[in-house]
LODO-347085 format. One record per residue (C-alpha): residue number from 0; y, z negated, x; residue in three letters. Coordinates in steps of 0.001 Angstrom, whole numbers, plus 500000, padded with zeros to 6 digits. Last residue first. Example, Ala and Ser with C-alpha at 12.3 -4.5 7.8 and 13.67 -1.06 7.14 Angstrom:
% LODO-347085
PT num      v      w      u residuo
PT   1 498940 492860 513670     SER
PT   0 495500 492200 512300     ALA
% end
This chain:
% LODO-347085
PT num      v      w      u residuo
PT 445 029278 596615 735711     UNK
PT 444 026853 599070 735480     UNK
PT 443 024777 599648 739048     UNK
PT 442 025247 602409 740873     UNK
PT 441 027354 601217 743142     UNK
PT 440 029775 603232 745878     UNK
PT 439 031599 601508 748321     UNK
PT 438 033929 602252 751037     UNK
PT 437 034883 605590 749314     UNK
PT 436 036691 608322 751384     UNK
PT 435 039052 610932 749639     UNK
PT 434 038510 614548 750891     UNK
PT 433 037870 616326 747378     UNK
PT 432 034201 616324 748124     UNK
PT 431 034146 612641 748742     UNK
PT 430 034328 611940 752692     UNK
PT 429 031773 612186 755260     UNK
PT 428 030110 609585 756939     UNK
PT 427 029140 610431 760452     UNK
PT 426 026737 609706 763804     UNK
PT 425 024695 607114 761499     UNK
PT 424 023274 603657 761596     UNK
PT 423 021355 602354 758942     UNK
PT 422 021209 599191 757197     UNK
PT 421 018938 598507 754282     UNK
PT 420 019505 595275 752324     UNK
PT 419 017081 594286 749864     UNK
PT 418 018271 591560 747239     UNK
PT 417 016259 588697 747164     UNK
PT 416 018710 586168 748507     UNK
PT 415 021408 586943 746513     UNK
PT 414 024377 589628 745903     UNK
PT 413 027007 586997 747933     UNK
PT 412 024748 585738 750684     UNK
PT 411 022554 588382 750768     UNK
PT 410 025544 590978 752179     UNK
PT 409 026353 588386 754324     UNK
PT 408 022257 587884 755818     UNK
PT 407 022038 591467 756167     UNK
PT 406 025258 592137 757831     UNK
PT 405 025064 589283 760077     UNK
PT 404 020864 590484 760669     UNK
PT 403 022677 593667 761823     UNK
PT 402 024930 591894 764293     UNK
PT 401 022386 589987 765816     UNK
PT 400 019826 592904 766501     UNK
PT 399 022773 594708 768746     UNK
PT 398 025654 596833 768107     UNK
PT 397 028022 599161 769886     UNK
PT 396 030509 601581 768757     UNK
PT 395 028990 602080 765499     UNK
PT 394 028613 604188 762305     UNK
PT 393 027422 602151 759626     UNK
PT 392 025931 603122 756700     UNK
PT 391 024829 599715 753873     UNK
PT 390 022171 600111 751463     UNK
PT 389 021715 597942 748901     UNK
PT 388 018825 597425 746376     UNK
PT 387 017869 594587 744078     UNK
PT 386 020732 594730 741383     UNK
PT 385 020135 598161 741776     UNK
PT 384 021359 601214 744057     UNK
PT 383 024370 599670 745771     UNK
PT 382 026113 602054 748499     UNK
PT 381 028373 600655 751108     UNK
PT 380 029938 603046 753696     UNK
PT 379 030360 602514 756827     UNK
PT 378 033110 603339 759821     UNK
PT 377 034201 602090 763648     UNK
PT 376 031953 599154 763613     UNK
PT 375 031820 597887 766920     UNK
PT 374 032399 593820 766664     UNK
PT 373 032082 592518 763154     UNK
PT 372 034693 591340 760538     UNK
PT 371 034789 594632 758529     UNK
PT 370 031102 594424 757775     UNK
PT 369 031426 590956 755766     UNK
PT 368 034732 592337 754370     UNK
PT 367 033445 595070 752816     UNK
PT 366 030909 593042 750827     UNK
PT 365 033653 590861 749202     UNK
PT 364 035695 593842 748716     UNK
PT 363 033426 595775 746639     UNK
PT 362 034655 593432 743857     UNK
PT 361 032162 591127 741614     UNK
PT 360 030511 591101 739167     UNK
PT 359 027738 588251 738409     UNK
PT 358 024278 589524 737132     UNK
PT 357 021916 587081 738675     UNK
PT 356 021253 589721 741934     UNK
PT 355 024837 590585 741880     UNK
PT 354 026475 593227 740426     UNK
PT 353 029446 595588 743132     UNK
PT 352 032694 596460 741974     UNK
PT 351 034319 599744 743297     UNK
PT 350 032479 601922 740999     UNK
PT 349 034970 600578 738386     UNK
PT 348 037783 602375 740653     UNK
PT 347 040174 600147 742649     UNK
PT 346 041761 596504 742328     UNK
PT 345 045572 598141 741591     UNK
PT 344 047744 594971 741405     UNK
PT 343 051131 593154 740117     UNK
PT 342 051576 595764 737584     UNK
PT 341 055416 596253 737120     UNK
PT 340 057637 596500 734012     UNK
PT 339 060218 599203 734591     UNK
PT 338 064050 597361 734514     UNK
PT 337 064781 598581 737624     UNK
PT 336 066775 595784 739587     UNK
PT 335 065740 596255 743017     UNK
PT 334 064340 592581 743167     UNK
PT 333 061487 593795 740750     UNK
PT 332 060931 591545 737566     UNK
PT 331 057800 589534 736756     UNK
PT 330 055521 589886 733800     UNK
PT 329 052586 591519 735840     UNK
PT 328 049610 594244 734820     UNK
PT 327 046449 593661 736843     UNK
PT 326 044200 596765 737828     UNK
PT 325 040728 598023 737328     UNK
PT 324 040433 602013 737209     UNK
PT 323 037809 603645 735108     UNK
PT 322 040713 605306 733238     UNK
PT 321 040148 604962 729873     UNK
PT 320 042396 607187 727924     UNK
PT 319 044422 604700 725275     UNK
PT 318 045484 608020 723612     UNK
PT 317 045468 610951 726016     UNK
PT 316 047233 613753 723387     UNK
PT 315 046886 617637 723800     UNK
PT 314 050033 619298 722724     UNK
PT 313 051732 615472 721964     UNK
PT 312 050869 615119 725700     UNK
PT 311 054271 613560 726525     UNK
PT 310 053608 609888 725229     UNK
PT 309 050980 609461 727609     UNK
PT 308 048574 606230 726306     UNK
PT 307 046407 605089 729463     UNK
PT 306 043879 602573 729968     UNK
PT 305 043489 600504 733199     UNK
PT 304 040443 598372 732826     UNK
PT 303 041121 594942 732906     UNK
PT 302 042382 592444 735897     UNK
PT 301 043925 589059 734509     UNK
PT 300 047488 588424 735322     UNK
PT 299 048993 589567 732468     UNK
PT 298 046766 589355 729450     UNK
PT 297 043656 591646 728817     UNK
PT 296 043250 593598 726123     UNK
PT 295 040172 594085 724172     UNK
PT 294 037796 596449 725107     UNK
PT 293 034825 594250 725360     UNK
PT 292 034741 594548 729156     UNK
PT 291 038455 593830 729437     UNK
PT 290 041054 596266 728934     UNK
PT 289 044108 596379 730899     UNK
PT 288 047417 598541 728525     UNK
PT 287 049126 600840 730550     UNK
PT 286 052037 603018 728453     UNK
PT 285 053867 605920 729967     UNK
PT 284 056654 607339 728995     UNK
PT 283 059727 605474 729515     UNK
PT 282 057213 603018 731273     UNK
PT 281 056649 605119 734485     UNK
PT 280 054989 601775 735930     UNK
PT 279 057052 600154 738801     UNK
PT 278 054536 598535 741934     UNK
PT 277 057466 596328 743138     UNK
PT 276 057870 596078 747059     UNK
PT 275 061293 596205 747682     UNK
PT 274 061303 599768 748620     UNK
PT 273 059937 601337 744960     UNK
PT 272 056216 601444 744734     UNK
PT 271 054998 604131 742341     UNK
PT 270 053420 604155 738833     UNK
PT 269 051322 606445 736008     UNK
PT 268 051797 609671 737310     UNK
PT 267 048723 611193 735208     UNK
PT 266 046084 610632 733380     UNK
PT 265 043229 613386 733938     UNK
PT 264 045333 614519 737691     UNK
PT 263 045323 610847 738505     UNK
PT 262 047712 608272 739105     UNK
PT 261 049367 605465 741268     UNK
PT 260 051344 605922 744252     UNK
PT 259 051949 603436 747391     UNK
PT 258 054582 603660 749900     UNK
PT 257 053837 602950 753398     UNK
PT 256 056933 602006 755566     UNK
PT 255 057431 603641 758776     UNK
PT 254 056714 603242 762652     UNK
PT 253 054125 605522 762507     UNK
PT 252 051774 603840 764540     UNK
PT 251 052502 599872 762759     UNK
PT 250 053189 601020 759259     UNK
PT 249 049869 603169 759083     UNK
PT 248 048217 600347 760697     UNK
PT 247 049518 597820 758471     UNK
PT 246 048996 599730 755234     UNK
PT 245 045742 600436 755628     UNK
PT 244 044725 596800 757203     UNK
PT 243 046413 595656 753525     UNK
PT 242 043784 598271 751427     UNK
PT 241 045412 601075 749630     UNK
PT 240 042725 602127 746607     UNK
PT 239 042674 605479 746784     UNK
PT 238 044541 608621 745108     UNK
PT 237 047795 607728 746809     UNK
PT 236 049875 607017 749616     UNK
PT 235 053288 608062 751173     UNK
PT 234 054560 607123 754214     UNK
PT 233 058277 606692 754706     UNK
PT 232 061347 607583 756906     UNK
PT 231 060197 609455 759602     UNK
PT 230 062633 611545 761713     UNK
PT 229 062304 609111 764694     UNK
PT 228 058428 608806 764796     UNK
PT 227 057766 610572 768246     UNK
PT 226 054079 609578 768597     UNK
PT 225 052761 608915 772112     UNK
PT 224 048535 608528 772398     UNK
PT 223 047655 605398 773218     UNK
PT 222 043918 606238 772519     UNK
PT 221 042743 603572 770455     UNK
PT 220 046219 603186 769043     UNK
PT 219 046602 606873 767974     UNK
PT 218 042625 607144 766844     UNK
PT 217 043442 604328 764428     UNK
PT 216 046578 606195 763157     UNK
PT 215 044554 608914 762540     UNK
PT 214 042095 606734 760267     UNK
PT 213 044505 605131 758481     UNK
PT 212 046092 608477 757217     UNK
PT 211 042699 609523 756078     UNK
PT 210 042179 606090 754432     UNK
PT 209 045675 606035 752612     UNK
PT 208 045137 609675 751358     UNK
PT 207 048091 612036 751829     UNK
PT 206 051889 612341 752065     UNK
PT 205 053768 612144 754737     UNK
PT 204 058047 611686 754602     UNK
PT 203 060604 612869 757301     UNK
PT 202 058411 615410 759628     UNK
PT 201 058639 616326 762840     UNK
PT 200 057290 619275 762070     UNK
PT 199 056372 620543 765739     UNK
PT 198 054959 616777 766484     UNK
PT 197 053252 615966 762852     UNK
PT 196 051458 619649 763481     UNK
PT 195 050010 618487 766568     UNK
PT 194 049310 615281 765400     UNK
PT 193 046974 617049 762512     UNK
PT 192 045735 619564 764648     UNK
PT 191 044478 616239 767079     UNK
PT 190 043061 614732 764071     UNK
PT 189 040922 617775 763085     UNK
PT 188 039367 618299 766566     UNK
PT 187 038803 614343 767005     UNK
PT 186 036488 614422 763433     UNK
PT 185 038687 614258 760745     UNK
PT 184 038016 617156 759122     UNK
PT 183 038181 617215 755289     UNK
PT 182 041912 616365 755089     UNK
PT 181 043431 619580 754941     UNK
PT 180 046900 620022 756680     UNK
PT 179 049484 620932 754107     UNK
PT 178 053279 621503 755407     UNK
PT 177 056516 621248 753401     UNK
PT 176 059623 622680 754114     UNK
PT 175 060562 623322 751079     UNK
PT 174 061231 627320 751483     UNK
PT 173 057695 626984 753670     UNK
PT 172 055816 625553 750915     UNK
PT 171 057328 628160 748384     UNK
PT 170 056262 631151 750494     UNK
PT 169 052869 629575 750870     UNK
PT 168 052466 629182 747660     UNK
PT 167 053300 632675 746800     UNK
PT 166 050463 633288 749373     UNK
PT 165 048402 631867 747884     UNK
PT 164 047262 627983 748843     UNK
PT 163 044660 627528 745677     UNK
PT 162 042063 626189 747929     UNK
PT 161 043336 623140 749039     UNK
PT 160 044637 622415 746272     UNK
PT 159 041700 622107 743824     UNK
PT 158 039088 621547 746767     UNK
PT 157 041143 618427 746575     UNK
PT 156 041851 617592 750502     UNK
PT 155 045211 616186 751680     UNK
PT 154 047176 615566 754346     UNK
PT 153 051212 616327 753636     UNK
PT 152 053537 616438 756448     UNK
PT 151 056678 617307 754272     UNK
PT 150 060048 618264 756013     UNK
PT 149 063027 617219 753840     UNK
PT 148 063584 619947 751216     UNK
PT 147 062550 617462 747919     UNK
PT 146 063852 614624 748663     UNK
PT 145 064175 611029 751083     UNK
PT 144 066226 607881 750746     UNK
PT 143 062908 605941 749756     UNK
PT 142 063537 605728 745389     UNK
PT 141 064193 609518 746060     UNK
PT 140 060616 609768 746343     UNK
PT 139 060095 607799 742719     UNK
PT 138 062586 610010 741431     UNK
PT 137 060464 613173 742456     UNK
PT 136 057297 611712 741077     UNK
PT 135 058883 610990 737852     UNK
PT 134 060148 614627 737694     UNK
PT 133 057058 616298 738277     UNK
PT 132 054767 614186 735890     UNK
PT 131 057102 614848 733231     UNK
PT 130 057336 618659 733662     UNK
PT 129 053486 618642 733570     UNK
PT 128 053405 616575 731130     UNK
PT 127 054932 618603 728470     UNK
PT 126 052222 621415 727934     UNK
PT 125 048836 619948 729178     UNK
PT 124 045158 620519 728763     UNK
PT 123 042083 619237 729708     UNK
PT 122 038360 619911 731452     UNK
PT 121 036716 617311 733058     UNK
PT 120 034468 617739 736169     UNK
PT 119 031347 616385 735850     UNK
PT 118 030349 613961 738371     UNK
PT 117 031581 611775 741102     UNK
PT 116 033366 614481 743018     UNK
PT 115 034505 616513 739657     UNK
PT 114 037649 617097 740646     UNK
PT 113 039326 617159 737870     UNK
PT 112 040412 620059 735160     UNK
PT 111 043593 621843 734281     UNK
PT 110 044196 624735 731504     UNK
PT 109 047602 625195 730446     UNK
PT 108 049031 624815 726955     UNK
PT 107 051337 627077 725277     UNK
PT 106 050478 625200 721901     UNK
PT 105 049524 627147 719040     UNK
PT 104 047152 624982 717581     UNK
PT 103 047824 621700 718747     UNK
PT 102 044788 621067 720750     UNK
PT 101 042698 617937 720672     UNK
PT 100 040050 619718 717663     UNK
PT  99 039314 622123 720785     UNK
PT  98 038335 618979 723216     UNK
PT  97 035946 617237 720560     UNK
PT  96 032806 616680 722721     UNK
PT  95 034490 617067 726243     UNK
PT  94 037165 614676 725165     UNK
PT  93 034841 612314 723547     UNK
PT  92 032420 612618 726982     UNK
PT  91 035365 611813 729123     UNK
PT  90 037218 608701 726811     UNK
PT  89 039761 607478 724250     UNK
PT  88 039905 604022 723083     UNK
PT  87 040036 603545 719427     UNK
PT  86 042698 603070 717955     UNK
PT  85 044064 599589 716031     UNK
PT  84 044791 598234 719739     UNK
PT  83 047505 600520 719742     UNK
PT  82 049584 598113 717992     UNK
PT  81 050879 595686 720239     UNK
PT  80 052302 598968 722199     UNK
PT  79 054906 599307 719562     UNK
PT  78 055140 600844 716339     UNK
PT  77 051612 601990 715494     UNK
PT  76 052069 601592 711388     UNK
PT  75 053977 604981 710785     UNK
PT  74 050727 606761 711639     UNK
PT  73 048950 605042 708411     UNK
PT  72 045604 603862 708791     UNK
PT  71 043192 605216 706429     UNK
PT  70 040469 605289 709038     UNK
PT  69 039169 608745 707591     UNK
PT  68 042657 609644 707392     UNK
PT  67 043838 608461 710994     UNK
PT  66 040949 610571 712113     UNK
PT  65 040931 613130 710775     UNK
PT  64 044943 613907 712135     UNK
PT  63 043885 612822 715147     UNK
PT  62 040819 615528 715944     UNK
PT  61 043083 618108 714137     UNK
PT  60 046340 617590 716853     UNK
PT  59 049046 618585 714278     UNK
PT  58 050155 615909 711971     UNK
PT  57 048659 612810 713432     UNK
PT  56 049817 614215 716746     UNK
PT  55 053714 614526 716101     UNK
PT  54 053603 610806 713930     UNK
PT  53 052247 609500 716755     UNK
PT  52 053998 610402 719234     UNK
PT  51 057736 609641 717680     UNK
PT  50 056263 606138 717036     UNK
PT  49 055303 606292 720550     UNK
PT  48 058906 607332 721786     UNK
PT  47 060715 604482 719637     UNK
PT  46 058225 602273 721329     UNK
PT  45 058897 603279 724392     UNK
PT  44 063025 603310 723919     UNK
PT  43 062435 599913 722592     UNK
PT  42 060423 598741 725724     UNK
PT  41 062652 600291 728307     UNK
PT  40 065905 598247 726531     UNK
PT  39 063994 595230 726578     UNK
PT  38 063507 595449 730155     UNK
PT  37 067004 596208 730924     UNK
PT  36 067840 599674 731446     UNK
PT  35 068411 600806 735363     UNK
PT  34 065164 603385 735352     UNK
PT  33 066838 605140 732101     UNK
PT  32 069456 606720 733794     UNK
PT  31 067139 608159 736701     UNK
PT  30 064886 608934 734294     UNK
PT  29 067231 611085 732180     UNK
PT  28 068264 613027 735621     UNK
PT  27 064350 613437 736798     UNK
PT  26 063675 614821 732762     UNK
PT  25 066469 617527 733758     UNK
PT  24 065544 619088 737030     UNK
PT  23 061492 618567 735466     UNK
PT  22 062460 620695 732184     UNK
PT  21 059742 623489 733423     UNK
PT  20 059639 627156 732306     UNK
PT  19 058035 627769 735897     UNK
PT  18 060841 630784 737066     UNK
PT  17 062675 626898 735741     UNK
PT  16 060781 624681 738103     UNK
PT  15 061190 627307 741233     UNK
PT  14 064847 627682 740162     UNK
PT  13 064787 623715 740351     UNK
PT  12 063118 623682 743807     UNK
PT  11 065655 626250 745208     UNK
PT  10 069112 625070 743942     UNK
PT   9 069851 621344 744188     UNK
PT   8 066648 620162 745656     UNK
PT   7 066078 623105 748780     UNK
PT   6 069620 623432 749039     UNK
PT   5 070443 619541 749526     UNK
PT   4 067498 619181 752059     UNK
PT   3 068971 622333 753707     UNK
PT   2 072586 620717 754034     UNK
PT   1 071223 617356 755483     UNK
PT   0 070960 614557 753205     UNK
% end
């Protein structure tokens, strides 16, 4: 750790958190204890933690509180995670329905809300989590021998970010050395400022979308452009599925590992890959239960809906939140030693699964792979309209009668032989409004 880097997290970044009223310098140190617990230990300091939870929101969050006594359940009854299955899920419209009766009256809570690229924006509120959130993300960077005050390269593009760089900001940014270039242009221009910034930063850790950093480092190669990678010590990833290609590329240009993050701004820092490979779930506070498409749980191993209880929103709780994410929870144990309980994989979004002609459900990937294996595709997109309906955008290098009736004829041969496959080539697909790019997007109700 060079003498900034220890400046920046052992004095500035916690006076920052504290100007903030934040316990984040404190919650990182208790999670960094708490990380090396056995497995059993985790669990009985989580369920000690929900039964705390509970019993805080059934007496003063009004929309729980009715609940438990119209249900005559008693609070004191959800001890462990086993349990939760006697409450009801928690979703968007319920929150935007009975959001006032979620706050504990009083509360110093903060107003936060999603993007909103895929529809409505939600509106929540947070107290506790906010600390939480920042101190589990700052052990899991630590996890990769880098911290807070090492030169950031960060490439992002939530309009909620992006937009919000003040000038205060921009005086904290600089202090901790860390740089934002938006990822909304990616065009030749935008990549070029990007690797010009990367070469004047010379950054230790990036940050940003694993398709936007995939994409520069696919310009790099095409072009053989020189990239002086000797400061960088890891790539980090988050807010889209990371596909394997992803991960090599990025690996392969920047001469780096790529470290994958899990959460949302709605649910949270739910998990983060550690250096041996183990996807670790913030389990002190966190709990992830996969939900198949009843709503009952799903065992390890089988891919459910990812739902979410956050045992530090006791201001504004996220019981069993459904995510809209599919993922697979795991029973084995990390080589590092952490005693977090892992999940073995993160499938994508709902709206990443495509419905076949007959009805059968399956994931995106077995239509992205049909267009990844063919000669001059440099980008497409995937949209599913019906059952009956596809539509595939491609932008291309080259391409030829053949190669479009090898999309049309794969796409039929896993949705079905009536399905309607339109393919049209275009100069540009551009990403989500918040800067994230989405391979597929269906329609269709899985």
């Amino acid at each position: 750790m060079s003498a900034y880097t220890w400046l920046a997290s052992s004095v500035l970044f916690p006076l920052h958190e504290r100007l903030k009223r934040h316990h984040s310098v404190a919650l990182r140190r208790e999670l960094e204890r708490s990380q090396w617990l056995s497995a059993s230990e985790i669990d009985a300091l989580q369920a000690t933690r929900l039964q705390q939870f509970m019993q805080q929101i059934s007496t003063h969050i009004p929309y729980y509180r009715d609940w438990f006594a119209r249900h005559g359940i008693a609070p004191d009854s959800i001890r462990s995670r086993a349990d939760l299955v006697r409450l009801p899920t928690l979703d968007k419209p319920t929150i935007r329905a009975h959001g006032e009766a979620m706050k504990a009256p009083g509360a110093p809570l903060k107003r936060f809300n999603t993007g909103g690229s895929s529809g409505q924006p939600l509106i929540f509120w947070l107290n506790e989590r906010i600390s939480h959130d920042v101190a589990a993300k700052w052990r899991a960077t630590r996890w990769w021998d880098v911290d807070i005050g090492d030169p950031e390269l960060v490439l992002w593009g939530s309009p909620i970010e992006v937009n919000t760089q003040d000038r205060i900001k921009q005086i904290r940014d600089r202090l901790l050395r860390t740089e934002l270039v938006p990822a909304f242009d990616l065009a030749e221009s935008g990549i070029r400022h990007f690797l010009d910034v990367y070469a004047r930063m010379r950054p230790r850790m990036l940050f940003g979308y694993p398709s936007a950093l995939a994409r520069i480092a696919r310009f790099v190669a095409d072009q053989r452009i020189p990239v002086d990678n000797s400061q960088l010590k890891v790539a980090f990833v988050t807010a889209e599925r990371l596909y394997p290609e992803q991960r090599e590329r990025i690996q392969q240009v920047f001469g780096a590992p790529v470290a994958n993050g899990y959460g949302s701004r709605d649910a949270g820092f739910l998990a983060h890959e550690c250096p041996h490979g183990g996807m670790h779930i913030m389990a002190e506070d966190v709990i992830i239960e996969t939900l198949d498409s009843d709503g009952k749980p799903t065992a390890p191993g089988v891919a459910g809906e990812v739902t979410v209880t956050h045992l530090r929103t006791s201001d504004f709780p996220f019981v069993r939140y459904r995510t809209g994410d599919v993922a697979v929870l795991s029973q084995q144990t990390c080589a590092c030693g952490r005693g977090l309980p892992l999940l073995a994989n993160i499938e994508g979004r709902t709206t990443d699964f495509v419905v076949s002609e007959t009805g059968t459900v399956m994931h995106g990937l077995a239509l992205i792979y049909v267009v990844r294996e063919i000669d001059g595709v440099e980008s497409f997109r995937i949209i599913q309209h019906s059952r009956t309906e596809l539509e595939v955008l491609l932008v291309t290098t080259s391409w030829d009668d053949g190669r479009q009736q090898r999309v049309i004829n794969g796409m039929q041969a896993r949705l079905g032989q009536g399905v309607q496959v339109t393919v049209s080539r275009v100069e540009h697909i551009p990403t989500e409004a918040n800067g994230k790019f989405r391979y597929i997007i269906s329609k269709v109700a899985c």
